[in-house]
C-alpha positions as CSV (number, residue, x, y, z in Angstrom):
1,X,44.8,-7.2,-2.8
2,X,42.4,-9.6,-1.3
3,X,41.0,-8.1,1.5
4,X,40.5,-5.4,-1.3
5,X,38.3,-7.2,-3.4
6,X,36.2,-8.7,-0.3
7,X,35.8,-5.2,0.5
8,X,34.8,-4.0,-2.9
9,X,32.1,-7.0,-3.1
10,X,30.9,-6.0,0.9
11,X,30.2,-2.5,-0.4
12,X,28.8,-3.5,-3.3
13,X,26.4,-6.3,-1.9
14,X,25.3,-3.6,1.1
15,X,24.6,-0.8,-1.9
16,X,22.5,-3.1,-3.7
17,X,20.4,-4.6,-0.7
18,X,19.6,-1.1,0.3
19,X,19.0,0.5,-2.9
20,X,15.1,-1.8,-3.6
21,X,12.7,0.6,-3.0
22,X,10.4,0.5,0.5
23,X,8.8,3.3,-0.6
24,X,7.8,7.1,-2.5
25,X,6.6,10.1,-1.5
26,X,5.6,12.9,-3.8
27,X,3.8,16.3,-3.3
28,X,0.3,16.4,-5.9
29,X,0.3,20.2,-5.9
30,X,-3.3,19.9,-7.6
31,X,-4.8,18.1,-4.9
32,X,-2.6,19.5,-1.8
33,X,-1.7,16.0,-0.8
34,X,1.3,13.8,0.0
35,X,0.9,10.6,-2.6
36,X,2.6,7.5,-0.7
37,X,3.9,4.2,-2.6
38,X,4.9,1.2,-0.5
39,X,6.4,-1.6,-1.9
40,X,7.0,-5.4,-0.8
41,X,10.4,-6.9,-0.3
42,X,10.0,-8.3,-3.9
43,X,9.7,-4.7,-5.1
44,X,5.6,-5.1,-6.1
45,X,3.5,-2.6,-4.3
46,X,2.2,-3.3,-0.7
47,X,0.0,-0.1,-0.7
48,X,-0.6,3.2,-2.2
49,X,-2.6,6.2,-1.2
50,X,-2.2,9.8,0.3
51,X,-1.7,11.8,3.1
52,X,-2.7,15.3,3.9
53,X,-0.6,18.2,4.9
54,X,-0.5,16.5,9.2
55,X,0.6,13.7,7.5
56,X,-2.9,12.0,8.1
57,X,-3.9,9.3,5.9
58,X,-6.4,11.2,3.9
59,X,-7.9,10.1,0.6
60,X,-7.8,6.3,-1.3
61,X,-6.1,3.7,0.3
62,X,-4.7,0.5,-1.5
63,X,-3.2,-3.0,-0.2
64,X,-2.0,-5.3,-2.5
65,X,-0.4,-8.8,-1.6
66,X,2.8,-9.7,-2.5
67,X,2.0,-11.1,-5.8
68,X,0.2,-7.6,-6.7
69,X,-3.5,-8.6,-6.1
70,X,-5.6,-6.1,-4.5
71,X,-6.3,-7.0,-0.7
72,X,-8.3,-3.8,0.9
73,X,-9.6,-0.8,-0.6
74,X,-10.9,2.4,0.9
75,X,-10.9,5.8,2.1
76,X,-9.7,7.8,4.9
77,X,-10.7,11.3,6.4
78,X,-8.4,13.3,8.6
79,X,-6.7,9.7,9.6
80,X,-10.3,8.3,10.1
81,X,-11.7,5.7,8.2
82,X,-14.6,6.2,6.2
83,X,-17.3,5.5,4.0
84,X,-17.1,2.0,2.0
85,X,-14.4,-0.6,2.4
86,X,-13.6,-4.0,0.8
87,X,-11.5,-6.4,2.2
88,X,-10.9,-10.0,-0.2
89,X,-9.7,-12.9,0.8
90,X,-9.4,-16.2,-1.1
91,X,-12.9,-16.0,-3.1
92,X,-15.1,-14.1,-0.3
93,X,-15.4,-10.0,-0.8
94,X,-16.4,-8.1,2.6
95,X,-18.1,-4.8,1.9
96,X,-17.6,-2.6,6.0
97,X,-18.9,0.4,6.1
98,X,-17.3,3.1,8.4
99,X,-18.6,6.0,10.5
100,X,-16.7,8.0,12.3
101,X,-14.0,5.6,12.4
102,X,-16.5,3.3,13.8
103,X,-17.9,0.0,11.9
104,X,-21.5,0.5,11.2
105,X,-21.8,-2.4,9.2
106,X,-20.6,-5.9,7.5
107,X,-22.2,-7.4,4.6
108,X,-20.0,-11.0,3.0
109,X,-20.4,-11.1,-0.5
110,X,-19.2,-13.9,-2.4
111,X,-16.6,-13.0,-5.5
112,X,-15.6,-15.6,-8.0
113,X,-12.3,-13.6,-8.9
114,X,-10.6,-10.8,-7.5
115,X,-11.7,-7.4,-9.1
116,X,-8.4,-5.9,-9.6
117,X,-5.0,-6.9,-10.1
118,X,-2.3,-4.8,-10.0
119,X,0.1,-6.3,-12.9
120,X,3.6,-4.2,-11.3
């Protein structure tokens, strides 16, 4: 009856430590594109964003630490990044623009507070 009951907690201890979520995937059929969720081992998001049809990064990207505040933001094209990113960390904001997957340019700007917090 023992080794029964350290079985049924073994089983039941491996269910649960497998069932957090790592991550979602769901098909926007409005927009054609494969919306991705990643999440932390504390179960707050780590990113969020979408993919095209290749499975390409394609569209807004998202990076949040592990307490939920927002990290990076941008956008990708095709798996290439482009366009304006931000980047925080600690109370500095760094604006990169991209082209062609390429850095064209850096500009530090200082931020007293992070602009978005994601409260999940």
């Amino acid at each position: 009856m023992r080794k029964i009951m350290y079985a049924v907690v073994f089983l039941l201890m491996t269910v649960y430590s497998y069932g957090q979520k790592e991550k979602e995937l769901s098909m926007n059929e409005d927009t054609g594109l494969i919306e991705a969720v990643y999440y932390h081992d504390n179960g707050v998001i780590s990113q969020q964003g979408t993919f095209n049809l290749d499975r390409k990064l394609h569209g807004e990207w998202i990076s949040y630490d592990d307490q939920g505040t927002i990290i990076a933001q941008g956008s990708y094209a095709n798996g290439l990044r482009t366009g304006t990113w931000l980047f925080w960390q600690n109370d500095a904001v760094k604006t990169v623009e991209y082209e062609n997957n390429t850095i064209a340019s850096i500009n530090g700007v200082k931020s007293a507070d992070r602009l978005v917090k994601n409260d999940q």
